[in-house]
C-alpha positions in Angstrom: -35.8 -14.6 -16.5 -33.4 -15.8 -13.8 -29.6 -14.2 -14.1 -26.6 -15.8 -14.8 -25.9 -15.3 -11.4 -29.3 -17.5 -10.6 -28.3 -20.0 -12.9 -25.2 -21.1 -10.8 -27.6 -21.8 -8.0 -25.9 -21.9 -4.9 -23.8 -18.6 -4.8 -22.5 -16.1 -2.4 -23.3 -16.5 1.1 -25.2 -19.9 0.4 -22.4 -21.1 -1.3 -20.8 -20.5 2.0 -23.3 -21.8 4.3 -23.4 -25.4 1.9 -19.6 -25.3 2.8 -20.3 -24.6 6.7 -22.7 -27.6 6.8 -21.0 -29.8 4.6 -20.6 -33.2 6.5 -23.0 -32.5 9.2 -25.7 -34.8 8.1 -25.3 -38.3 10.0 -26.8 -38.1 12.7 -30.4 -36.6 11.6 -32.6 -37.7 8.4 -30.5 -36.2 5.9 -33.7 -34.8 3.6 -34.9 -33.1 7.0 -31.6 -31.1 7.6 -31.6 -30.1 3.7 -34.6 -28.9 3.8 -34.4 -27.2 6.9 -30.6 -25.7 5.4 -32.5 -24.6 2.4 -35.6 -22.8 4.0 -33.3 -21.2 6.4 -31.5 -19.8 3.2 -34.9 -18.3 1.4 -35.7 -16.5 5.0 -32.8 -15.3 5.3 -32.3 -13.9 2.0 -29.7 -15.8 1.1 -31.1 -17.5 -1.5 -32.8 -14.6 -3.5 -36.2 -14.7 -5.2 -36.2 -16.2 -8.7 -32.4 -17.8 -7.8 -32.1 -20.9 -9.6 -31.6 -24.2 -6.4 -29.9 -26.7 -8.5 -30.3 -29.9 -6.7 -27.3 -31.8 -8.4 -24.8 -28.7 -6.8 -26.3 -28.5 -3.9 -25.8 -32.1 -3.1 -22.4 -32.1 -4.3 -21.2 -28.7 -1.9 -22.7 -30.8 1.2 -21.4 -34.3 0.0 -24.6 -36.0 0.3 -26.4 -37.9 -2.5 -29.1 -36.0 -4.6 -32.6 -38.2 -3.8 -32.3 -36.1 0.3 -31.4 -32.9 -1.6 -34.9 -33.7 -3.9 -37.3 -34.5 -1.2 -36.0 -31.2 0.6 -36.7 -29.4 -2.8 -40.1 -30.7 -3.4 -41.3 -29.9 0.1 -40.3 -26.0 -0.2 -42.6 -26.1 -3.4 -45.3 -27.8 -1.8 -45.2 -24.9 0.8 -44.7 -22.4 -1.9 -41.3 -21.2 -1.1 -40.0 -22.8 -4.5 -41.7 -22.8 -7.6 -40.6 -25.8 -10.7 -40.3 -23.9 -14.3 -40.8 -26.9 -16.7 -36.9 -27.6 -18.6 -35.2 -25.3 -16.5 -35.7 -26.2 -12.5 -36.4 -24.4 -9.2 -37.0 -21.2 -8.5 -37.3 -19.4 -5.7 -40.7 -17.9 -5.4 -40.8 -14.0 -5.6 -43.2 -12.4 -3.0 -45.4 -9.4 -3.8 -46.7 -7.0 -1.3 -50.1 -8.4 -2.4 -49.0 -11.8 -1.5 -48.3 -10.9 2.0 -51.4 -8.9 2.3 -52.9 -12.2 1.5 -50.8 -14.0 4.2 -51.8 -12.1 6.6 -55.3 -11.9 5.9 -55.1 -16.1 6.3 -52.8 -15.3 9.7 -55.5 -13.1 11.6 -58.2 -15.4 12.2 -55.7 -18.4 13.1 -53.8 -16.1 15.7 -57.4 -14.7 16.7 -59.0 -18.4 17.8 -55.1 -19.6 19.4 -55.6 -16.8 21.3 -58.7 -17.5 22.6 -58.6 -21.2 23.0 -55.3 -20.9 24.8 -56.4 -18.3 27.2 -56.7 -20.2 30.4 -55.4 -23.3 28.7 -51.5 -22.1 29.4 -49.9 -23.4 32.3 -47.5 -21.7 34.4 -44.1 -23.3 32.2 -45.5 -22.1 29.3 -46.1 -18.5 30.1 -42.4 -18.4 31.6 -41.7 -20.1 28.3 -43.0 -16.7 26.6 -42.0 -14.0 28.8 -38.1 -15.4 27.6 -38.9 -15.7 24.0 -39.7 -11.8 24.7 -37.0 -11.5 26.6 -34.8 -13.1 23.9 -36.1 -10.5 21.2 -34.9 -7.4 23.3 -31.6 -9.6 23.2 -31.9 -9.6 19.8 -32.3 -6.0 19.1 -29.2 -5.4 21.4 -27.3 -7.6 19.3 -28.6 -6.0 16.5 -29.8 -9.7 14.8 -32.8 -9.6 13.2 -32.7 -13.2 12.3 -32.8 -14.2 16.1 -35.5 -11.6 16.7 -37.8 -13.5 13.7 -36.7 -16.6 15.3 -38.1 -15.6 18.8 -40.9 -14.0 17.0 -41.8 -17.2 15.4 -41.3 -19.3 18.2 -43.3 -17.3 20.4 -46.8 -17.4 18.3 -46.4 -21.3 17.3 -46.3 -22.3 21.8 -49.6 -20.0 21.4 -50.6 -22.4 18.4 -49.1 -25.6 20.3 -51.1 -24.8 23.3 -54.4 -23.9 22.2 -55.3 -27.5 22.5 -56.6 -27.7 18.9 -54.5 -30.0 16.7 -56.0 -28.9 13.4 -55.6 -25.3 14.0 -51.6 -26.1 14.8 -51.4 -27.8 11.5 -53.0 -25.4 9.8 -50.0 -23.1 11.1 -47.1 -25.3 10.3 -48.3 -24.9 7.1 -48.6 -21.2 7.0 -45.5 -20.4 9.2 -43.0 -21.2 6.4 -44.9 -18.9 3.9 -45.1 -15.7 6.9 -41.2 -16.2 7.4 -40.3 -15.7 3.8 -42.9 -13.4 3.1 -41.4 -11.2 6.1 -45.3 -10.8 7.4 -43.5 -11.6 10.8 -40.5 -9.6 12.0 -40.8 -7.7 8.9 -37.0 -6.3 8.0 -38.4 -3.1 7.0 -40.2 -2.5 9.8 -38.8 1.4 10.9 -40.0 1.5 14.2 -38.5 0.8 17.9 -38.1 -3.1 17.9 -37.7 -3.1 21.4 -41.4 -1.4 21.6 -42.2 -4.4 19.4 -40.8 -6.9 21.8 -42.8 -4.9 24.3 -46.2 -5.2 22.2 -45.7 -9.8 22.6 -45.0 -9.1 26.5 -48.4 -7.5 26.2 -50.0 -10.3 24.4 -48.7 -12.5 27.1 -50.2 -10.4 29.9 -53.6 -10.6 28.1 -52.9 -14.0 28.5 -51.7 -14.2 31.6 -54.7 -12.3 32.6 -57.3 -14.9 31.1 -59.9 -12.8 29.8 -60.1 -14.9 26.3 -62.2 -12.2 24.0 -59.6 -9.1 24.8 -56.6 -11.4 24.4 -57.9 -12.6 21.2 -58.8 -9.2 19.9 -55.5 -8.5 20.8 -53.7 -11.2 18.9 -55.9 -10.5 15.7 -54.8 -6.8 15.8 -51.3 -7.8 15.7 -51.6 -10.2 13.0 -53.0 -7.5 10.8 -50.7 -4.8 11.8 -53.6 -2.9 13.0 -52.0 -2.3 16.9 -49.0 0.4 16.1 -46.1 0.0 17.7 -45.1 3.6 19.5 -41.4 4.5 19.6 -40.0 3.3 22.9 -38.4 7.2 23.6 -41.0 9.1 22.4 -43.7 6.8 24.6 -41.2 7.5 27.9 -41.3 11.2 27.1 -45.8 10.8 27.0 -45.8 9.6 30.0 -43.7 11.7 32.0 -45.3 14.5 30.8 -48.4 12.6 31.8 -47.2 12.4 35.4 -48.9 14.6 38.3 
């Protein structure tokens, strides 16, 4: 049963970000920027699972009409982010670790076959293009901002998506990508390892690319999905190979 505090709906730092964003809507489709607004907010946590989204205060913080704030609403439940309780609203959804476990089971085989159709398929722009979204996670860990390290993160496997030249498998992730942000089965926040040696492990993937041998970069790719390629501490894999050295 949702709180009192979920049943005001937009609170705390939402509450804030409606404020921030308030007005800002004119020169986009209005029920695009909502929704994008709102599904930023469920990432990010600030919108919690099972927090009421009241439509009619949501509207009224960012001084637009309802109907944009609706069609924003029913396209996070069609991707599962929100969930409708009959005579009492939206919800956001609550992820279990067996829902993520599911996620990622679906997230293998897509990031397997992008992998391997986009092997030799990437042109030069593009693999610049992912050697800076790397580059923009280590800036992210620097800064300490795990939001723009997810960002990157996210960025980084949709161009793989984008350029494996298949347009159903790229739907197919813009469908999933929404659900693997909130479930946190990418750029997990309770990750406890080095997340530079995780920005490390995509400039690896991209030299598998890079490299065009298809199978091994799609072996790769899979083994990331599923968690299944560890991610060494940064110091302690410095301190291996210098004692590795001749």
């Amino acid at each position: 049963m949702a709180s009192r505090r979920q049943d005001s709906g937009a609170a705390g730092g939402f509450a804030t970000t409606l404020a921030t964003n308030k007005g800002q809507f004119r020169n986009t489709l209005i029920s695009d920027r909502v929704y994008e607004l709102l599904r930023q907010a469920i990432v990010d946590g600030e919108l919690a699972p099972n927090e009421r989204v009241v439509e009619s205060e949501i509207a009224r913080r960012l001084g637009v009409s309802q109907a944009p704030v609706r069609e924003a609403v029913k396209q996070l439940a069609r991707e599962g982010l929100l969930m409708h309780v009959p005579r009492r609203g939206n919800f956001v959804v609550e992820i279990s670790t067996e829902d993520a476990d599911h996620a990622r089971q679906v997230r293998e085989p897509l990031e397997r076959l992008a992998a391997q159709l986009a092997t030799g398929r990437l042109t030069d722009e593009q693999l610049a293009e992912l050697d800076e979204l790397v580059d923009q996670m280590h800036r992210a860990v620097a800064a300490n901002d795990l939001s723009r390290f997810r960002d990157a993160d996210i960025a980084f496997h949709t161009l793989v998506s984008r350029s494996a030249g298949n347009p159903f498998l790229f739907r197919m992730w813009e469908v999933l990508e929404p659900s693997l942000r909130a479930l946190h089965a990418i750029a997990d926040p309770l990750f406890e390892g080095d997340w530079h040696a995780m920005a490390d492990e995509h400039g690896r993937l991209v030299s598998l690319l890079r490299a065009g041998d298809a199978a091994a970069a799609a072996e790769a790719f899979a083994g990331h999905a599923a968690g299944r390629a560890p991610v060494p501490d940064r110091r302690t894999a410095k301190k291996t190979a210098r004692r590795k050295r001749p």
